[in-house]
matplotlib code that plots the C-alpha trace (Angstrom):
import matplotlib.pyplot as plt

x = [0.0, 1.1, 1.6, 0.5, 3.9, 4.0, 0.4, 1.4, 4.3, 2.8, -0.4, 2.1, 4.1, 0.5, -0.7, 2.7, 2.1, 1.8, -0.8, -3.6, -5.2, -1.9, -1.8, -6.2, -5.0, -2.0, -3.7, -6.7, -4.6, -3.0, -6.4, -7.9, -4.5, -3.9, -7.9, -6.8, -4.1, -6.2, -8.7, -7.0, -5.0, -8.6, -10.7, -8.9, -10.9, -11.5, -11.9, -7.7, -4.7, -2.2, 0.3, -2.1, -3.5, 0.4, 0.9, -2.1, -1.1, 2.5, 1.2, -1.1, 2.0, 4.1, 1.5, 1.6, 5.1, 5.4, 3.1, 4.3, 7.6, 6.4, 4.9, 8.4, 10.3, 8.0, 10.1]
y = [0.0, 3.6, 6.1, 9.2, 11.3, 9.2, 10.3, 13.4, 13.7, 12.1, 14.7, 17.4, 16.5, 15.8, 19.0, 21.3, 18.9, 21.4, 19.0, 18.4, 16.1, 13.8, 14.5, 13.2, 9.7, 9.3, 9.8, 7.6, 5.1, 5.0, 5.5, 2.2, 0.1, 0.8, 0.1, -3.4, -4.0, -3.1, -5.0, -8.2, -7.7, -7.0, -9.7, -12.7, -14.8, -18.1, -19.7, -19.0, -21.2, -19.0, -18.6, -17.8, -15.0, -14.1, -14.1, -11.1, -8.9, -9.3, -8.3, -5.9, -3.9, -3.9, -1.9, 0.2, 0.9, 1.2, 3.9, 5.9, 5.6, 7.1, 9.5, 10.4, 11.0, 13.7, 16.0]
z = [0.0, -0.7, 2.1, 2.8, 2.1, -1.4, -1.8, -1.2, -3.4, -6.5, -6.2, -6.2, -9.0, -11.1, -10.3, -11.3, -14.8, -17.6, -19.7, -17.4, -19.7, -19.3, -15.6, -15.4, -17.2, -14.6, -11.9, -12.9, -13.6, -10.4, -8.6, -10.5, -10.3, -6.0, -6.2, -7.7, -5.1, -2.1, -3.0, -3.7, -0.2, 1.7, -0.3, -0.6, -2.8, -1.9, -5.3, -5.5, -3.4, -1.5, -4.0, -7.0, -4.6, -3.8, -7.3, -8.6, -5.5, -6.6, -10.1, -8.5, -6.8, -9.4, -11.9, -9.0, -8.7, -12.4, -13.0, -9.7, -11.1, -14.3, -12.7, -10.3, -13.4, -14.5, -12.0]

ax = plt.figure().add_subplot(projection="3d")
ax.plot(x, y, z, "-o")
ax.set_aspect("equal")
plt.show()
């Protein structure tokens, strides 16, 4: 899960973007893919074994980190 001070810091960066309409698709992708990753850590489906679960939240958090590291090299 993100924190607050990364929260933080990724909302400021977004909002000093010069092309708001790029700044609106980074942030809702980062909005729908930390949706994902709470939701698979909070709702652990019982349909999937331990490791398949580990497996999509693994996934989950890495689209995370990816697009927040997109985002931190818009500096």
């Amino acid at each position: 899960m993100i924190d607050n001070n990364d929260l933080n810091e990724i909302l400021e960066i977004l909002e000093n973007l010069d092309d708001e309409k790029e700044a609106a698709k980074l942030l809702k992708e980062f909005n729908d893919a930390s949706k994902n990753h709470g939701q698979l850590i909070l709702d652990m489906d019982e349909n999937l074994d331990h490791s398949e679960w580990k497996q999509k939240c693994d996934s989950a958090k890495s689209r995370v980190d990816d697009i927040l590291g997109r985002i931190r090299s818009l500096k």
